[in-house]
C-alpha positions in Angstrom: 89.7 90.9 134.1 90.2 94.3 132.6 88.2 97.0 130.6 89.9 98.6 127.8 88.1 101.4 125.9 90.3 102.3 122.7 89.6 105.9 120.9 90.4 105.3 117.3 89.7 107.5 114.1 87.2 106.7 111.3 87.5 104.0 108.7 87.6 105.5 105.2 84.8 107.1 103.8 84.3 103.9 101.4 85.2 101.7 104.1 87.8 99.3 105.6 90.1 98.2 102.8 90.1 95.2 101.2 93.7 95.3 99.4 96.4 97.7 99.8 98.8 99.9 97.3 101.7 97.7 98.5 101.9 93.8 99.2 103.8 94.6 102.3 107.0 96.6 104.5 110.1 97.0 104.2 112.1 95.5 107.3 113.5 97.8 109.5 115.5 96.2 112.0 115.7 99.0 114.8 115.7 102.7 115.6 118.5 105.0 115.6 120.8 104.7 118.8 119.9 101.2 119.4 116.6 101.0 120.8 114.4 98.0 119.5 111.7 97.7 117.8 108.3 97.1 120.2 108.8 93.1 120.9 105.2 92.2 121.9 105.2 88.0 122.4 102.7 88.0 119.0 100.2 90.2 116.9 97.1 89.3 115.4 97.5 91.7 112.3 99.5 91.7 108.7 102.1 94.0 109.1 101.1 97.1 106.2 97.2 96.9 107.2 95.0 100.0 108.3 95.4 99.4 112.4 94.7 102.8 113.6 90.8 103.2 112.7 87.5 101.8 114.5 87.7 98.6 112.5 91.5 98.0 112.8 91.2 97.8 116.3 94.8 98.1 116.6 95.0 94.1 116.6 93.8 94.1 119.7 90.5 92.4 120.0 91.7 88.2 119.2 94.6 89.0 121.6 92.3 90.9 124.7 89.4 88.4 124.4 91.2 85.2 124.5 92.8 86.0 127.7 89.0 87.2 129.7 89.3 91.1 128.6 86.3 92.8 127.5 87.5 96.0 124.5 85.5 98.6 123.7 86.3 100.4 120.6 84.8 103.7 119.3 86.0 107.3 117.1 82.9 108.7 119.2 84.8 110.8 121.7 83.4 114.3 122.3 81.0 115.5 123.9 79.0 114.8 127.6 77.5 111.6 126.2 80.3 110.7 123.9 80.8 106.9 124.0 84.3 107.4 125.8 82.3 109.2 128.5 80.0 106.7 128.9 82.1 103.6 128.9 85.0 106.0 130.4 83.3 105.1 133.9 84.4 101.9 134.6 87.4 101.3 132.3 90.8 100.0 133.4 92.9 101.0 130.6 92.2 104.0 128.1 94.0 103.8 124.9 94.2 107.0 122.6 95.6 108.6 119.6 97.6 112.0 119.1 96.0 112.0 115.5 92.4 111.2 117.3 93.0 112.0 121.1 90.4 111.5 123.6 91.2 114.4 126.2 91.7 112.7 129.7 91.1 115.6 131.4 90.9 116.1 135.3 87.3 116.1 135.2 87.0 113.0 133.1 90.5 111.1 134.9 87.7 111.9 138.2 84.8 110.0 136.9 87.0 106.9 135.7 87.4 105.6 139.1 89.1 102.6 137.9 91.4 103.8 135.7 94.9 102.5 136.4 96.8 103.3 133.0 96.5 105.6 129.9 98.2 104.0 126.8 98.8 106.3 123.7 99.0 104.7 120.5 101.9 106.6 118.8 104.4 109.4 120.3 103.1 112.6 122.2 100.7 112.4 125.6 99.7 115.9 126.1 96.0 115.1 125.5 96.3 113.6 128.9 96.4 115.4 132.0 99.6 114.8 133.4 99.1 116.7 136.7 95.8 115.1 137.7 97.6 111.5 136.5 100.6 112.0 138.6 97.6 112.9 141.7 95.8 109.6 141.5 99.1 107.2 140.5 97.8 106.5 136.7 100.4 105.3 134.9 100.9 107.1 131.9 102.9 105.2 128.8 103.1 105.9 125.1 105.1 103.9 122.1 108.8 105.4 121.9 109.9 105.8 118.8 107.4 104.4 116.9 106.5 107.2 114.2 109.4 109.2 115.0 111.3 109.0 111.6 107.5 108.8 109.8 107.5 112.4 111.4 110.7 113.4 110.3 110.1 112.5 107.1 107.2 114.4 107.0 108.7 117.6 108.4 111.1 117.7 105.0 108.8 116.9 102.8 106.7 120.1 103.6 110.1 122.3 103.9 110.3 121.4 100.5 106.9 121.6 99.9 106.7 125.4 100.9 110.0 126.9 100.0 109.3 125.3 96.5 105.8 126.3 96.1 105.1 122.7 95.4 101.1 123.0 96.6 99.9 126.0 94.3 101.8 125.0 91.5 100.4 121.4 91.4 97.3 123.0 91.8 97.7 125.0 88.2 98.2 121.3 86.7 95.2 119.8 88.4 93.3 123.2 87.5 94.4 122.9 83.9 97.0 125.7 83.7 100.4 126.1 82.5 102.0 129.5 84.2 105.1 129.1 85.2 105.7 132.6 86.5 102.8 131.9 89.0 104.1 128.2 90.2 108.0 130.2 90.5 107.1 133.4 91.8 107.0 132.0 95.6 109.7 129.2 94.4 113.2 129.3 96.4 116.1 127.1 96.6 116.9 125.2 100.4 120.2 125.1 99.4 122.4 127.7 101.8 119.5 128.2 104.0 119.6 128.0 107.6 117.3 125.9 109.1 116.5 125.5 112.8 114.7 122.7 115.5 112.9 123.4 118.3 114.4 120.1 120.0 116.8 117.9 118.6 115.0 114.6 120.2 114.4 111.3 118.4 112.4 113.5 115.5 114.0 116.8 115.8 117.5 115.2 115.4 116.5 112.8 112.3 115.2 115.7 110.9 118.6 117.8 111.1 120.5 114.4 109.5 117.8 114.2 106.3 118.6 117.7 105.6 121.9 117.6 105.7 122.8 116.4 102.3 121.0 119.7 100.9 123.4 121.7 102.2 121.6 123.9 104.6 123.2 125.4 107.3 121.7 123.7 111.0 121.1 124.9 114.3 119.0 123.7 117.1 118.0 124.5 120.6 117.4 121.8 123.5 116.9 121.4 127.0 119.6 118.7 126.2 122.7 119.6 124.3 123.8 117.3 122.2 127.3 115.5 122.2 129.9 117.3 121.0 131.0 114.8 118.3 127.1 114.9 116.8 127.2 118.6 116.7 130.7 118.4 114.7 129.3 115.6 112.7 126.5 117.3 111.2 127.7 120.7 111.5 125.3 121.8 114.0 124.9 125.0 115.8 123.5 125.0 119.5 121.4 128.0 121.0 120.5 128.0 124.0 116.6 128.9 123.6 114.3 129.4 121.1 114.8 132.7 121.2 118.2 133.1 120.6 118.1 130.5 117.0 114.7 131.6 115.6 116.6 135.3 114.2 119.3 133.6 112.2 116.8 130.7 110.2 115.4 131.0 107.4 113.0 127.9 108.3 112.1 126.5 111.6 110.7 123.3 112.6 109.0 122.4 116.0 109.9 119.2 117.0 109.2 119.5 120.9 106.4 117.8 123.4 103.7 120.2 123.9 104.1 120.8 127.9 103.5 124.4 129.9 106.7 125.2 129.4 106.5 125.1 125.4 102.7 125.8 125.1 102.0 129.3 123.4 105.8 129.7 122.7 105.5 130.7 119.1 103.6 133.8 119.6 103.8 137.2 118.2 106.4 138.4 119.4 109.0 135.6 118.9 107.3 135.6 115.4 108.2 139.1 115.2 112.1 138.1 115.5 112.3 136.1 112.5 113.6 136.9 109.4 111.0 138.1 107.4 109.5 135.1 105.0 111.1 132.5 106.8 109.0 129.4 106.9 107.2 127.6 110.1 106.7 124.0 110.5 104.9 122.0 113.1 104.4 118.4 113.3 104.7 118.6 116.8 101.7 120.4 118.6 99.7 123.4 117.7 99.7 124.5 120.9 103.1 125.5 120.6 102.3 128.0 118.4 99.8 130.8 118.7 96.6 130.2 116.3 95.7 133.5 115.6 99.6 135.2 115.8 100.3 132.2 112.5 97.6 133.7 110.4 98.3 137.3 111.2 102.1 136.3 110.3 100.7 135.0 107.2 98.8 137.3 106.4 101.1 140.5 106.4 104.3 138.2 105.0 106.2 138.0 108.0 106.0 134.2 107.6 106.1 133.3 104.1 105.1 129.6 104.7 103.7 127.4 107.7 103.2 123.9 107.3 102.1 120.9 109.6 99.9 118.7 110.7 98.7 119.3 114.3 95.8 121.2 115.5 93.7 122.3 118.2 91.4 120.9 119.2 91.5 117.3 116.9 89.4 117.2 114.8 89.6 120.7 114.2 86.6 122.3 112.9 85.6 123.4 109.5 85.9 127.0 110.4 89.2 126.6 111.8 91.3 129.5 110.5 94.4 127.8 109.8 92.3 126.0 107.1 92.3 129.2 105.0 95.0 131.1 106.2 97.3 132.0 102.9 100.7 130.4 102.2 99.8 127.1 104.1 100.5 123.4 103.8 98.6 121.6 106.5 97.3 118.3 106.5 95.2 116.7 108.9 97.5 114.6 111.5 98.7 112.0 109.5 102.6 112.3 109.7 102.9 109.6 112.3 100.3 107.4 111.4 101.7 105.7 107.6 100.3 102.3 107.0 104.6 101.4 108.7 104.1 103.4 111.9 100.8 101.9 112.3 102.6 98.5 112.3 105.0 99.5 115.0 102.7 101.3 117.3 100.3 98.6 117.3 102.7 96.1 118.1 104.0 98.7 120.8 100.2 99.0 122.2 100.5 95.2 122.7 104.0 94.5 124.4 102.7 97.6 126.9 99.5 95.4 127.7 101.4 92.2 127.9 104.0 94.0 130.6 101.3 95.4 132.4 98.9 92.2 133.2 101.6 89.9 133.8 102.9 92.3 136.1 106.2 92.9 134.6 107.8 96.7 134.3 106.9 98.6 131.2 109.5 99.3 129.3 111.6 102.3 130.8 111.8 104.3 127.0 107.7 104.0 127.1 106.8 105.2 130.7 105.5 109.1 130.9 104.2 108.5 134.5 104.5 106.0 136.9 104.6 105.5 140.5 102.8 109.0 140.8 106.0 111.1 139.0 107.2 111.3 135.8 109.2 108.4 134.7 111.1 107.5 131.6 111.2 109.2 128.5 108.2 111.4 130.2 110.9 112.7 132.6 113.4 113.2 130.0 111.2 115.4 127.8 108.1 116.7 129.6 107.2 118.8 132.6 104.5 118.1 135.3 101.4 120.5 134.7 98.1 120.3 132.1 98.0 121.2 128.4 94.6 119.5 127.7 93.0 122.6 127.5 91.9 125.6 125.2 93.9 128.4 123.8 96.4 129.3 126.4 94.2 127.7 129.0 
């Protein structure tokens, strides 16, 4: 029988819920370009409930105990005598969050001598050491898909939420004024702007097709070009690096895995190529982009905007400068964790449990690493190497 130890986030501050704004989901009935929905042989939770936090348990616990499994649940993750150190020990299985990652570092992937496979709960497995996990044949998987368009539809609403000035000026109304010249003054039109992706991927791509109908220009850049008959679909524009697009867009989006090869890419000086107050958004990693080179952007109006919802480390802590940098929209990592993605990575969680004790493969579109190399989607979009650690460490 197995240990899992699952890092979750906090319940809410009045506690778990007891009703919900909405009686239930919409049904979706797959993703984009045919891949289905997880197919886990049953869940233990209403589709619409709060999974993600301590007391959601991602709908685990009926399922793991029935069949001999002790779980171990906790948001208590930081730290030498965290809980996930202390139960880290002797765990089979480590499930973790991007919005609440426990950092499976080399040191801690050493002292978790049984450890046979890291599971993340949603899309994106930097906070685990990939390196040290190819080393000692950890299988690495995470849920395909599952928050992807939750993401994307995050990334437009803060493109609109910055070039429109949307935050300061609902601030006046919650703040009891009326100026309009102060709500317009920083107010722009997304219509005949050009907009660019850092990856055009499951998110990066759904974000180019949701912005489409404003009439924006599009580019992107990719390890992976696109087929031809996308590109003339939606218009697109392909550059071959980052470097190349970021001059002729008026607002960026990051919408790449954080892996060596992207980690610090946003610095100063590709900052210094764009068009002066052009507009930054990362939902992806915020490692990607240089902390400090954001808020001196910011603050001398080189960007006039930077929104997202990733940070470094997570939780990020209270003095973090990007919390009062000027011109900002961040949120605390919430864009692929809605009450629908929950449902869907949850469910994925439990089909990648299922596979692995009855011994059965892992789905191919959920394996990072396996068999001591990359595997899967982790060979499609990531590179072998660490990104667990600080600033450009």
């Amino acid at each position: 029988m197995a240990k899992i130890l699952c890092v979750l986030y906090d319940d809410p501050v009045d506690g778990y819920p007891k009703s919900y704004a909405r009686d239930g989901l919409p049904l979706v009935d797959g993703y984009p370009g045919g891949q289905t929905l997880p197919s886990p042989e049953g869940i233990d939770f209403i589709p619409g409930q709060l999974l993600g936090s301590v007391s959601g348990e991602l709908g685990l616990r009926s399922f793991l105990e029935k069949n001999g499994h002790t779980l171990v649940v906790t948001s208590d993750k930081d730290g030498a005598d965290s809980e996930f150190d202390r139960e880290l020990v002797d765990a089979d299985v480590v499930i973790s969050q991007p919005f609440w990652p426990a950092y499976l570092t080399a040191e801690r992937i050493a002292k978790a001598k049984n450890l046979k496979i890291a599971i993340t709960a949603g899309i994106g497995s930097d906070h685990v050491d990939l390196q040290a996990a190819i080393d000692r044949g950890i299988t690495v998987t995470e849920v395909t898909y599952s928050n992807s368009i939750s993401v994307a539809e995050h990334v437009v609403m803060m493109i609109l939420s910055l070039v429109r000035n949307y935050i300061p000026s609902y601030k006046i109304v919650v703040d009891g004024g009326w100026n309009i010249a102060d709500a317009v003054s920083r107010s722009y039109d997304v219509e005949g702007m050009d907009v660019g992706t850092v990856a055009a991927g499951r998110i990066g791509l759904a974000v180019l097709r949701r912005l489409k109908p404003f009439d924006m220009r599009l580019h992107y850049t990719d390890r992976h070009r696109l087929p031809a008959e996308v590109e003339q679909e939606l218009g697109l524009t392909f550059h071959p690096t980052a470097q190349d697009m970021v001059p002729h867009c008026d607002v960026v989006t990051i919408n790449a895995p954080l892996h060596p090869e992207t980690e610090g890419l946003f610095d100063d000086k590709l900052i210094s190529t764009m068009k002066r107050g052009a507009y930054l958004v990362n939902t992806a990693r915020a490692k990607i982009a240089d902390r400090d080179a954001i808020v001196r952007a910011l603050e001398s109006g080189q960007l006039a905007g930077y929104a997202g919802d990733v940070w470094f480390p997570q939780p990020a802590p209270a003095d973090h400068p990007w919390r009062t940098m000027p011109h900002h929209g961040m949120t605390p990592h919430i864009s692929g964790s809605s009450l629908s993605a929950q449902t869907r990575y949850a469910a994925g969680t439990r089909e990648i449990l299922e596979s692995w004790f009855a011994g059965r493969p892992i789905r191919d579109e959920y394996l990072i690493v396996d068999g001591g190399q990359l595997a899967g989607a982790g060979s499609h979009s990531y590179s072998a190497g660490n990104a667990t650690t600080g600033w450009n460490g």
